[in-house]
VEXLUMTI-957331 format. One line per 10 residues: number of its first residue (from 0); their letters; for each residue x negated, y negated, z of C-alpha. Coordinates in Angstrom, 1 decimal. Example, Ala and Ser with C-alpha at 12.3 -4.5 7.8 and 13.67 -1.06 7.14 Angstrom:
! residues 2
0 = as = -12.3:4.5:7.8 | -13.7:1.1:7.1 $
***
This chain:
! residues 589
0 = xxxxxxxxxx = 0.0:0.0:0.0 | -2.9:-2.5:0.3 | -2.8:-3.4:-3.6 | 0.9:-4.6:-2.8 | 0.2:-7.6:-2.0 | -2.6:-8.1:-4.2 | 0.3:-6.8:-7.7 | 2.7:-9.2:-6.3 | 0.8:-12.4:-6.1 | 0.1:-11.5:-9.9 $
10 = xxxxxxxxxx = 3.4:-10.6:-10.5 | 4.7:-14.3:-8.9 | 1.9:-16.0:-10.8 | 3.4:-14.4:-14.5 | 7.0:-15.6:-13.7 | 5.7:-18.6:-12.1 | 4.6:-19.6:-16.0 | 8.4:-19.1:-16.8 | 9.6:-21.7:-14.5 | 6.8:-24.0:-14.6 $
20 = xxxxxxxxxx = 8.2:-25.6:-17.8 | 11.7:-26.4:-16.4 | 9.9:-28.1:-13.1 | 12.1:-31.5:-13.7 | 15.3:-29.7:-12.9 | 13.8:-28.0:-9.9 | 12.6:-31.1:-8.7 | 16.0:-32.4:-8.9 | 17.2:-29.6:-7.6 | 14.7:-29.7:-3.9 $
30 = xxxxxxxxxx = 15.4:-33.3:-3.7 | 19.1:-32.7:-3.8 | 19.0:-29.9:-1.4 | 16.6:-32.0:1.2 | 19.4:-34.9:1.0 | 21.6:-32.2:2.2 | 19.7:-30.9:4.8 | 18.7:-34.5:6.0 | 22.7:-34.6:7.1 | 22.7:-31.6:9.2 $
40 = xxxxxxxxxx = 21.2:-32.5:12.0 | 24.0:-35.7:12.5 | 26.3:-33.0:12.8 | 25.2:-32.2:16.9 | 24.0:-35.8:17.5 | 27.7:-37.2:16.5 | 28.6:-34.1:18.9 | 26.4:-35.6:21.5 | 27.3:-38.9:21.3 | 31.2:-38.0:21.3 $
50 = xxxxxxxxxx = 31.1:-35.8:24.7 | 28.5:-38.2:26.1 | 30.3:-41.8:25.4 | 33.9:-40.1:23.9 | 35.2:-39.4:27.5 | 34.5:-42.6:28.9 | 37.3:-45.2:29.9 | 36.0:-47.7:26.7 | 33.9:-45.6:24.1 | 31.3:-47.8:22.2 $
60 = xxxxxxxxxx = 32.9:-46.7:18.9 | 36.8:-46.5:17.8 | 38.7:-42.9:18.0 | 39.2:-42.8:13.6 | 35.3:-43.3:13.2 | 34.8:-39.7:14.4 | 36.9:-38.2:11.9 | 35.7:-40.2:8.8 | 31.9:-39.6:9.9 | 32.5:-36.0:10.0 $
70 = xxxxxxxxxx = 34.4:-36.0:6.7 | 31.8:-37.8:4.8 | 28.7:-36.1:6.4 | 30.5:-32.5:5.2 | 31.7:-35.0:1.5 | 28.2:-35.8:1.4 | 26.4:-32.5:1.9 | 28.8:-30.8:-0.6 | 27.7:-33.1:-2.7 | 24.2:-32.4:-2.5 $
80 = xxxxxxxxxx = 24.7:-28.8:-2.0 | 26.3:-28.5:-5.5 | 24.1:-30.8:-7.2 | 20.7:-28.6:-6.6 | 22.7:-25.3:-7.0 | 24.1:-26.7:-10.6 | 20.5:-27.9:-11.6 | 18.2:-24.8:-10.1 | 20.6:-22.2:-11.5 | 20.4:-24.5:-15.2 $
90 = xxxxxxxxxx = 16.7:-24.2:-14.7 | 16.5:-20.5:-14.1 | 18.6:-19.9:-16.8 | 16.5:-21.5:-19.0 | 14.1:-19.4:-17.7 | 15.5:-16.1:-18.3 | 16.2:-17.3:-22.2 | 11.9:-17.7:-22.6 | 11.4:-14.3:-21.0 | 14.2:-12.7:-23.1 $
100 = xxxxxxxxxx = 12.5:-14.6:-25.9 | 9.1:-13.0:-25.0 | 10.4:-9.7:-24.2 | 12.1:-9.2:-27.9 | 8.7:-10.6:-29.8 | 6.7:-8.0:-27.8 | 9.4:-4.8:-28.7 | 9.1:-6.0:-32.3 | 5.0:-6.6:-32.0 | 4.9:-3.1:-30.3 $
110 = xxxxxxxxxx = 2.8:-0.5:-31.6 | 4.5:3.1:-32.8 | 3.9:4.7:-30.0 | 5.6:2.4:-27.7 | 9.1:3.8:-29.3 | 8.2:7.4:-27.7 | 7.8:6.2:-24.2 | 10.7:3.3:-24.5 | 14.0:4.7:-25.2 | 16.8:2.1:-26.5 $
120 = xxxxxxxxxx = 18.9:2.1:-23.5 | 15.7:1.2:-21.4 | 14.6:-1.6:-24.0 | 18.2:-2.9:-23.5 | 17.9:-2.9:-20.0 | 14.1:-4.4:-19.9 | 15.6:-7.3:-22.0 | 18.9:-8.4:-21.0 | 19.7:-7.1:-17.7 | 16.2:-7.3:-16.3 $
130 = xxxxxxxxxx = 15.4:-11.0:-16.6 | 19.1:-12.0:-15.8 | 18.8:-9.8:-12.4 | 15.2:-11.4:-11.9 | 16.6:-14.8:-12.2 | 19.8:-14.3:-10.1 | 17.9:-12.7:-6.9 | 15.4:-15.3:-6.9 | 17.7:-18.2:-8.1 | 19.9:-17.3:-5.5 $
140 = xxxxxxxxxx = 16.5:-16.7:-2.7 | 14.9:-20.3:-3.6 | 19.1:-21.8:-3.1 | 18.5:-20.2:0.2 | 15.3:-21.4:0.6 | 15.9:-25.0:-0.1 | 18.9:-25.3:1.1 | 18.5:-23.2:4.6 | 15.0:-23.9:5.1 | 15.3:-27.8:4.7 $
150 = xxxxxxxxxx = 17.7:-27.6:7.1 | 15.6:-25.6:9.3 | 12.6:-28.1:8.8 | 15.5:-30.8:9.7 | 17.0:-28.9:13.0 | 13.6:-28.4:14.3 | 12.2:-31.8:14.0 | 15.6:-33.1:15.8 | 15.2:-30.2:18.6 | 11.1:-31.6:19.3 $
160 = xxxxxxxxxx = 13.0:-34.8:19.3 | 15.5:-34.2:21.8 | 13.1:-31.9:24.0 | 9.6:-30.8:22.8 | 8.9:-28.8:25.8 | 12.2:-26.4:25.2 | 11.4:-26.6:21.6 | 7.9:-25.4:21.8 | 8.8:-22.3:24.2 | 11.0:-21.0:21.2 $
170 = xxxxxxxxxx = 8.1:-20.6:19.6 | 6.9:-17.2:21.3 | 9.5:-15.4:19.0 | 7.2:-16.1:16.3 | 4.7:-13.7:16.5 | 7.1:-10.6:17.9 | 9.3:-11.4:14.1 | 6.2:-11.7:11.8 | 5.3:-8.1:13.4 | 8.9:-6.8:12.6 $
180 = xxxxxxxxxx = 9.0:-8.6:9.2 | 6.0:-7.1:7.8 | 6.6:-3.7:8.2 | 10.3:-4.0:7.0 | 8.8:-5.6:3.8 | 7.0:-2.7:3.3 | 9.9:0.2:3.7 | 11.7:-2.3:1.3 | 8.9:-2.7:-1.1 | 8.8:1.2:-1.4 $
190 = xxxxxxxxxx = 12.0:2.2:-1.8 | 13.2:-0.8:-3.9 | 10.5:0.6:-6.4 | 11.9:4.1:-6.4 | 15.5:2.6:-6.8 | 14.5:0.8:-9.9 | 12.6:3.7:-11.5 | 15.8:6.5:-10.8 | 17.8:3.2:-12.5 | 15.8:3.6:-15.9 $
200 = xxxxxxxxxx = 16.3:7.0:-15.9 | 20.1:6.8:-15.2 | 20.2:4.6:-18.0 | 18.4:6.6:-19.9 | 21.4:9.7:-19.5 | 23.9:7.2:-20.3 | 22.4:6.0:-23.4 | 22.0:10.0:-24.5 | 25.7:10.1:-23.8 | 27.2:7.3:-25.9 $
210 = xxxxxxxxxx = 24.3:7.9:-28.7 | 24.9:11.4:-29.1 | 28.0:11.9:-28.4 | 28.7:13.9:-31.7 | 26.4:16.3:-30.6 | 27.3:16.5:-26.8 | 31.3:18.1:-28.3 | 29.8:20.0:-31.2 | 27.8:21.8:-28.2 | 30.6:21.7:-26.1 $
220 = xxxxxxxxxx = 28.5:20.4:-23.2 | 30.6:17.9:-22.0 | 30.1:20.0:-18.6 | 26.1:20.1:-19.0 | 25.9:16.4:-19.3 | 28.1:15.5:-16.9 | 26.1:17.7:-14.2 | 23.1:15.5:-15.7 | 24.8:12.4:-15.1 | 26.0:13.1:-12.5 $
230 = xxxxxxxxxx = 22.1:14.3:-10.7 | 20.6:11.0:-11.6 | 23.4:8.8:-10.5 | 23.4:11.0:-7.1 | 19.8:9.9:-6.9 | 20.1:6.1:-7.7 | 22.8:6.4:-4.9 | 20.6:7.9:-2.5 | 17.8:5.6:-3.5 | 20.1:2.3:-3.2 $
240 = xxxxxxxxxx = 21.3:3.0:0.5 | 17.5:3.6:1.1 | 16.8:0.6:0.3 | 20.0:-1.8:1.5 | 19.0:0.2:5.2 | 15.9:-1.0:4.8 | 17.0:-4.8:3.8 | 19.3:-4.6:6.4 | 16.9:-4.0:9.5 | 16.1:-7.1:8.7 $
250 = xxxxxxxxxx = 18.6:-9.1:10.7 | 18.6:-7.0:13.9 | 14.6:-7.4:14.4 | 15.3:-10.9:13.2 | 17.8:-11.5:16.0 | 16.5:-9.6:18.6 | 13.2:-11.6:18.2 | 15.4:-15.0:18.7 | 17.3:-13.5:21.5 | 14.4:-13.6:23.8 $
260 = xxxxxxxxxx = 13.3:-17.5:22.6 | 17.3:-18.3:23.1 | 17.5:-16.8:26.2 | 14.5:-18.3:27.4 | 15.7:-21.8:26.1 | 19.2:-21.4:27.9 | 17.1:-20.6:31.3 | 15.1:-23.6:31.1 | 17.7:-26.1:29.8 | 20.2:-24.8:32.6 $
270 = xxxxxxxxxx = 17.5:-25.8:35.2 | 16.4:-28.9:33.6 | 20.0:-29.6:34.0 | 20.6:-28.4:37.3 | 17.2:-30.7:38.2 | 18.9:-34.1:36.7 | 16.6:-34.2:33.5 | 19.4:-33.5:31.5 | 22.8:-35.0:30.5 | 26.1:-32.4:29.6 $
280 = xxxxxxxxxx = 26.4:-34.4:26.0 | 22.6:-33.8:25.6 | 22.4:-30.1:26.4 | 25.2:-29.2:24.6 | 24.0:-31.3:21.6 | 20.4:-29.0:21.6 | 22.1:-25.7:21.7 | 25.0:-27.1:18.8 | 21.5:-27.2:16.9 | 19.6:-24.4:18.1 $
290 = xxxxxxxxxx = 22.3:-21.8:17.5 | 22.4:-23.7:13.8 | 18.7:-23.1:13.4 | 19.5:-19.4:14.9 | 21.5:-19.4:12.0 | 19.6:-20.4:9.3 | 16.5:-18.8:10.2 | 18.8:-15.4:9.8 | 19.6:-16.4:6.4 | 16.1:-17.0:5.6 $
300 = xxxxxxxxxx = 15.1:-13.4:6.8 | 17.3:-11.9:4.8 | 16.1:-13.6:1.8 | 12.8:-11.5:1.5 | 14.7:-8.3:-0.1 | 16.0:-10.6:-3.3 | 12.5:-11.7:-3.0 | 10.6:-8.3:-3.4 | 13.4:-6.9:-5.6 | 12.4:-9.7:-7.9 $
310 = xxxxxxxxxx = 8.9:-8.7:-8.2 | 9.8:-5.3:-8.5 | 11.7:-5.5:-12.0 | 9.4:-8.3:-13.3 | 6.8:-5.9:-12.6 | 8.6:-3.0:-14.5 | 9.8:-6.2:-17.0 | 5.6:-7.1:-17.6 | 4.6:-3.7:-18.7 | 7.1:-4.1:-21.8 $
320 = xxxxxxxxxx = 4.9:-7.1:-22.4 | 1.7:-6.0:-21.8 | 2.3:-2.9:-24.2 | 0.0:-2.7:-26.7 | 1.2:-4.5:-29.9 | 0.4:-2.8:-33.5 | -2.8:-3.8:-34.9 | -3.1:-5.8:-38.1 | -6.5:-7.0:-38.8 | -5.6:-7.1:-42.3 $
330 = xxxxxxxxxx = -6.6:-10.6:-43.8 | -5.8:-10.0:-47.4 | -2.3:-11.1:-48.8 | -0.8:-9.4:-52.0 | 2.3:-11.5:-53.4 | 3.5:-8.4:-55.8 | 2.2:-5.1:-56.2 | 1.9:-3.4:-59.6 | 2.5:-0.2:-57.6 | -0.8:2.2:-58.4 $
340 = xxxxxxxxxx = -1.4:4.2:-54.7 | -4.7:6.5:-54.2 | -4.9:8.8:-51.6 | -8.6:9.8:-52.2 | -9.4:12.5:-49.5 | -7.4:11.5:-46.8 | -7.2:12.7:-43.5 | -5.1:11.7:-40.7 | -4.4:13.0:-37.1 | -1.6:12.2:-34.6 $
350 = xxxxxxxxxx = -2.6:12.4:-30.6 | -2.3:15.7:-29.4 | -2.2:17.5:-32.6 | -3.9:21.1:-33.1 | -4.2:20.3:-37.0 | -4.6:17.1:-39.3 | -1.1:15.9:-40.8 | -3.2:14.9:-43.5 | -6.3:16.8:-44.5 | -8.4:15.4:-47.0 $
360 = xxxxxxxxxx = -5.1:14.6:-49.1 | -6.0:13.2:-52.9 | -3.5:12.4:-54.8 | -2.8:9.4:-57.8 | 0.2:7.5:-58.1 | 0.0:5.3:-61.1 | 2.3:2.1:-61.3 | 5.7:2.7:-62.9 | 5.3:6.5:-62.1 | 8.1:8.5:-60.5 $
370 = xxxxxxxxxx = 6.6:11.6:-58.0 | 8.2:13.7:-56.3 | 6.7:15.3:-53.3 | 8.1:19.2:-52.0 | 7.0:21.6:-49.7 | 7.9:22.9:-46.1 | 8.4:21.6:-42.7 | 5.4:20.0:-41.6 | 3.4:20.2:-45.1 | 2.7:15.9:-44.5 $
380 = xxxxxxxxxx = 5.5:14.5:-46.3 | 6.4:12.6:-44.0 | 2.8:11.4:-43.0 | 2.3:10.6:-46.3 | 5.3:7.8:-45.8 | 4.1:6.6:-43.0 | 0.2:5.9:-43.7 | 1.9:4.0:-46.8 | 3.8:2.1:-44.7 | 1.4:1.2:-42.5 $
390 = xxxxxxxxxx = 2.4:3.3:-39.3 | -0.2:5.7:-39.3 | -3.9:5.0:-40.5 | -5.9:7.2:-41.6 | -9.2:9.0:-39.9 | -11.1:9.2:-43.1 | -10.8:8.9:-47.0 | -9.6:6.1:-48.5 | -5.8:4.8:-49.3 | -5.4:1.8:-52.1 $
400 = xxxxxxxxxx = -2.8:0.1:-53.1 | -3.7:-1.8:-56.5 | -7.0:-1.2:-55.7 | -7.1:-3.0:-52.4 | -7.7:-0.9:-49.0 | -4.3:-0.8:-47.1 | -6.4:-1.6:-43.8 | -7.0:-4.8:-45.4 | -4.3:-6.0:-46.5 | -1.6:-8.0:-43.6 $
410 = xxxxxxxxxx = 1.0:-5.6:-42.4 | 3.5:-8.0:-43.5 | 2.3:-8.6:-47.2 | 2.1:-4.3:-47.2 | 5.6:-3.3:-46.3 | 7.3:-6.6:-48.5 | 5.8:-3.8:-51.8 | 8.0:-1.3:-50.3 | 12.2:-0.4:-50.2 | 12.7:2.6:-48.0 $
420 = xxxxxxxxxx = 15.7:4.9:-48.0 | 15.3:8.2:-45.5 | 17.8:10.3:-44.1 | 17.8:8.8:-40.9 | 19.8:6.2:-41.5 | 19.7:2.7:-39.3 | 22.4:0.0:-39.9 | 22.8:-3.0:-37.8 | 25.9:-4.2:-36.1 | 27.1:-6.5:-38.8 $
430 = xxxxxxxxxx = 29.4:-7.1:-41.8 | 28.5:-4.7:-45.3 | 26.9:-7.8:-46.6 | 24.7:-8.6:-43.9 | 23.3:-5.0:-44.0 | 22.8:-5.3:-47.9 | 21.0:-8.4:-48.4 | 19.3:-7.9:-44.3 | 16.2:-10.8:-44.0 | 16.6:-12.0:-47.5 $
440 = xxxxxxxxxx = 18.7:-14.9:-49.3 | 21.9:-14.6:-49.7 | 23.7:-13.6:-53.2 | 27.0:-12.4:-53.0 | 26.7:-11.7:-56.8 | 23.6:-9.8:-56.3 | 25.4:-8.0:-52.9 | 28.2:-6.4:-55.6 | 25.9:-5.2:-58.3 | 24.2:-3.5:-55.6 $
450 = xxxxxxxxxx = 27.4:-1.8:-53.5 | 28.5:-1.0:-57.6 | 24.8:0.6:-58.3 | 24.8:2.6:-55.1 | 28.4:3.8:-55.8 | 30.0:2.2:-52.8 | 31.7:-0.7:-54.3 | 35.6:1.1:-54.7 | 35.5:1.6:-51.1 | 34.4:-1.8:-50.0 $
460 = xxxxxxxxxx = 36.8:-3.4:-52.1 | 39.4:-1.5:-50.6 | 39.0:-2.9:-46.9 | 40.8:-6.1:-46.2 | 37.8:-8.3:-45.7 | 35.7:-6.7:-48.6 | 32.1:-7.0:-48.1 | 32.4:-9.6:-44.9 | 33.8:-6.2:-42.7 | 32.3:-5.3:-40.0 $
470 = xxxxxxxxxx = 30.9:-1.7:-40.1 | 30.1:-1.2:-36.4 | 27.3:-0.3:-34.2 | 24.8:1.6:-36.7 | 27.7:1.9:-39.2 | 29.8:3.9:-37.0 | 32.6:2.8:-38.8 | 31.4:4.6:-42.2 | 31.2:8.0:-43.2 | 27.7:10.1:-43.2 $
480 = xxxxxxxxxx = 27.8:9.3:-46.8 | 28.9:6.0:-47.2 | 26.3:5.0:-44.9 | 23.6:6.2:-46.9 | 24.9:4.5:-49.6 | 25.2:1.5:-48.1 | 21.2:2.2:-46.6 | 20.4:2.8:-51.1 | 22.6:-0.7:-51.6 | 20.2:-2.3:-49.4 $
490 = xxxxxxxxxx = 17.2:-0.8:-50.7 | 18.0:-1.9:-54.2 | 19.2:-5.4:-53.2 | 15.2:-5.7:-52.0 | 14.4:-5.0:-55.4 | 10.3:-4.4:-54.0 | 8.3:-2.5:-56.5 | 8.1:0.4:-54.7 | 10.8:2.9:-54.0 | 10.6:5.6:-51.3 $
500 = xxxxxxxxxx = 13.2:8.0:-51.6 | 12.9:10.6:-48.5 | 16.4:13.0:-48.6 | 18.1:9.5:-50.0 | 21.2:11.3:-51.2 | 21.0:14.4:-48.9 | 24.5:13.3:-47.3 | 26.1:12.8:-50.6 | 28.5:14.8:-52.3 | 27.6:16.0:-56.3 $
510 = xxxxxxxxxx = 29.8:13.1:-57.5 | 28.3:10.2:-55.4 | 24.7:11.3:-56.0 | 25.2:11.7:-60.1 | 26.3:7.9:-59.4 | 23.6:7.0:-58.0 | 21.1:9.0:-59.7 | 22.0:7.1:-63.0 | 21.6:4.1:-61.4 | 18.1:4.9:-59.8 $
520 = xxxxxxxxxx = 17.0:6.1:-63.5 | 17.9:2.9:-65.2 | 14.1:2.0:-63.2 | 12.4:4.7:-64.3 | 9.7:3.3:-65.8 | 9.9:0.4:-64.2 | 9.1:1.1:-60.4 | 6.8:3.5:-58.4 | 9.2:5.4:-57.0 | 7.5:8.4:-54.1 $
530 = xxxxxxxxxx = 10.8:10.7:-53.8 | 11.0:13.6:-51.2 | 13.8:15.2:-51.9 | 15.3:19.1:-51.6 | 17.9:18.7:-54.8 | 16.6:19.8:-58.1 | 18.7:17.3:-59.9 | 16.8:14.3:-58.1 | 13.0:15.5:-58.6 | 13.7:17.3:-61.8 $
540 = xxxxxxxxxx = 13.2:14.1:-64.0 | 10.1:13.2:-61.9 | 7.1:12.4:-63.8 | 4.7:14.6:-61.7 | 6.2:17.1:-58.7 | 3.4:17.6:-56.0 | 3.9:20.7:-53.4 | 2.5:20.1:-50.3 | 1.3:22.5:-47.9 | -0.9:21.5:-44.8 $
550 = xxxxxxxxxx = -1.5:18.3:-45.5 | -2.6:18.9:-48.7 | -1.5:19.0:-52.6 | -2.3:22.3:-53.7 | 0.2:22.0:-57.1 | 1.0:19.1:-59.3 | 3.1:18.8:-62.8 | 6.3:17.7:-64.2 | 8.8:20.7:-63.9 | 8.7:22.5:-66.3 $
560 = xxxxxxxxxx = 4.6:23.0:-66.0 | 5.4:24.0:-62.8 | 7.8:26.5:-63.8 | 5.5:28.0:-66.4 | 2.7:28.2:-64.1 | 4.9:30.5:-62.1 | 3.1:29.3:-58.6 | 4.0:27.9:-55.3 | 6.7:25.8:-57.3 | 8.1:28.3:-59.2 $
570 = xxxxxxxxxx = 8.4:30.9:-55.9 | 10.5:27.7:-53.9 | 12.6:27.7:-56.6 | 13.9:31.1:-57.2 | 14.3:31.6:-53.3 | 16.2:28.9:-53.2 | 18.2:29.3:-56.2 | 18.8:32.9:-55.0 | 20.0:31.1:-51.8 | 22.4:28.8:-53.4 $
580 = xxxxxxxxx = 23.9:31.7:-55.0 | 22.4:30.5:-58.7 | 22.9:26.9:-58.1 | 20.6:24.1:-58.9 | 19.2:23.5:-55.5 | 16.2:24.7:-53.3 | 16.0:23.4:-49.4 | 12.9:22.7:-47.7 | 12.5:19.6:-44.9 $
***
């Protein structure tokens, strides 16, 4: 536990730098909240003077005056009081929106490997609940803070006034709380962590259940994940009371440390009294303000847990932003590719991984060329996308694009030469046209050629608001197949020189995908176009079919070559003709 104190000073120092900017408010906001505090202690000095000169035969002051200088001390302190809540809260808001801000620019900065460790419902959570729930518990602690401990400050200085010797003897509680405090900080500091952590993973279950939910009834394990859910929320439960029993030991050590200074206070002021140093209207005016400071100093120990619950999330919150962002040392910029790709003996190898994805792979794409890539699961198709794209970089060999090394050239300028259609489809939340023309200008022209091309425009015309309807959150509102279409729509809207078809029509029926096929050959010729695909009808028409088969090509030739060769090609053909019960389609992944 000693590196606790040590993590949250650097912890308080990071958010500091959110709420240093919005200082002018907070200002506002202290100086508002010390004008309010500055009027509590009137409050047992009007009581003092009423019993002392109220009761006499001909007061010094009228009967109404005591009513309208209570009215406006309370008018006035509301006033105040709602004035630095109104500008602290506008301050911490503003606040949350540049860590929000930071957050989102470090999930899309993150490097690949992030996504494996940082599931979406935790991202969610890291981003919009995290920084809100930051700001709220310590928003609501400094409130406390400034508007309780002013008032402390205020009381205190009025008690030394009124006696210093009573005053100073209250004191002695000061050591016996800090004892109690520190140890209570800890218990809190402990659990609170393991609170948050059994949180995540709550959230985790519960984004498994919405997202797959499909799955979940096909399985019929509605039972199974409930029993999950159920586990984890049994633990954040258990982990919650934890920690509110820990928070709330607090108070009692708080007020059984101020017992003994009260008591003690009483004792004395009753024989001061008793001894004629002491007036009724003046005794009962010091303990009207001692049992108000009693009462602020218990708000202000309960303020701590808000405190280290604060540091705890930002804590959790500032490893999202200190993960490591993708690397782009690329300096080069390319404004269009003509589309030529060489893979000349490349390897690449993932973390972990027995084998190279990609072992000394060579292979020639020339510009305007259409190839096809086949083979079976785990042959380096998909590796082959990926070091193109940027998201894997290869161990050895070279990989060109026009000529120029891919390392070289900014991440940014790479992936504008590329339109990429997979079978795992990802739509955004938006209307059809949105998703079409995604980060690019605007052409509702262009948005219906494309919806027309990718064979999607009869249905989109059909819906009342065309292509401004909403298609739900990753186009649940769409079939399996009219999402894909919509995913091809968008790809051709982009219009980038190179195509990368992996399983693009795989959700399609026959009648959709001869659609789209026929529009995807009108640019034959006239894009690179790197297909993976398990339909004969989409690679049959290629202008060189490569198999694949640990990470290598070990067969390359249009089809019919590769049928006469009577190899590796030919063989994943017949089986999966033979499969297809004579049809024209072979399956591999």
């Amino acid at each position: 536990m000693s590196s606790e104190p040590h993590s949250n000073r650097v912890t308080a120092k990071r958010l500091t730098g959110y709420f240093w900017p919005h200082r002018g408010g907070m200002l506002v906001a202290i100086a508002a909240f010390l004008l309010a505090s500055a009027t509590e202690p009137l409050i047992p000095r009007l009581l003092q003077i009423a019993l002392d000169e109220g009761f006499l035969a001909k007061p010094s002051f009228p009967l109404w005056a005591v009513p309208v200088a209570l009215i406006g001390l309370f008018l006035l302190r509301g006033v105040f009081s709602f004035v630095g809540t109104f500008t602290l809260n506008r301050s911490t808001s503003r606040a949350v929106l540049g860590l929000r801000k930071d957050l989102a620019g470090a999930i899309l900065r993150a490097d690949a490997g992030v996504f494996t460790t940082v599931t979406p419902g935790t991202a969610v959570t890291k981003i919009v609940n995290d920084p809100q729930n930051i700001a709220s518990q310590l928003g609501g602690a400094m409130i406390t803070l400034l508007r309780d401990g002013t008032t402390a400050i205020a009381l205190l200085a009025y008690l030394f006034w009124q006696n210093w010797q009573l005053t100073l003897l209250s004191m002695v509680t000061v050591p016996i709380l800090s004892v109690g405090v520190r140890k209570v900080h800890r218990r809190v500091q402990k659990v609170g962590g393991l609170a948050y952590e059994a949180q995540l993973r709550l959230v985790n279950v519960v984004d498994d259940l919405a997202r797959a939910w499909r799955v979940i009834r096909t399985f019929d394990a509605g039972h199974f994940e409930r029993g999950r859910f159920e586990r984890e929320a049994n633990e954040v439960q258990r982990m919650t009371m934890k920690s509110v029993a820990a928070a709330a030991m607090m108070t009692p050590v708080s007020q059984i440390a101020a017992s003994f200074g009260v008591a003690s206070i009483v004792t004395l002021a009753l024989y001061q009294a008793q001894t004629g140093n002491g007036s009724v209207g003046s005794f009962a005016g010091y303990v009207a303000a001692l049992l108000l400071l009693v009462s602020k100093t218990r708000h202000l120990t309960d303020v701590s847990q808000p405190i280290i619950g604060a540091l705890i999330v930002a804590r959790a919150t500032f490893e999202l932003l200190d993960a490591p962002t993708e690397p782009d040392r690329g300096e080069r910029t390319l404004e269009r590719a003509r589309g030529e790709i060489v893979f000349d003996q490349v390897s690449v190898a993932y973390p972990g991984a027995e084998r190279p994805a990609l072992d000394g792979l060579s292979l020639r794409i020339e510009p305007a060329q259409t190839v096809a890539l086949v083979g079976s699961s785990g042959a380096g198709k998909t590796t082959v996308v990926n070091t193109l794209l940027g998201f894997a970089a290869p161990d050895q060999g070279h990989l060109t694009l026009d000529g120029i090394e891919l390392a070289e050239l900014r991440k940014a300028d790479l992936r504008r030469q590329f339109a990429v259609v997979s079978q795992d489809i990802v739509l955004f939340d938006a209307s059809i046209a949105d998703n079409v023309v995604y980060a690019q200008p605007r052409d509702l022209a262009r948005v219906e050629t494309c919806l027309r091309a990718a064979a999607l425009w009869d249905h989109v015309a059909s819906l009342p608001e065309g292509v401004e309807s909403s298609i739900g959150v990753n186009g649940s509102k769409l079939s399996g197949g009219q999402r894909q279409r919509l995913a091809i729509a968008r790809a051709l809207y982009k219009d980038a020189p190179i195509w990368i078809l992996d399983e693009a029509t795989s959700a399609l029926d026959t009648e959709s995908e001869r659609a789209i096929q026929q529009a995807l050959d009108q640019w034959h010729g006239r894009k690179t176009m790197v297909v993976i695909a398990h339909r004969l009808s989409t690679i049959r028409g290629a202008d060189a079919i490569c198999v694949m088969e640990n990470g290598r090509v070990v067969e390359a030739g249009r089809h019919e070559e590769l049928l006469a060769r009577d190899g590796r090609y030919a063989a994943m053909v017949r089986a999966q003709t033979a499969d297809s019960g004579g049809g024209s389609t072979f399956k591999e992944n």
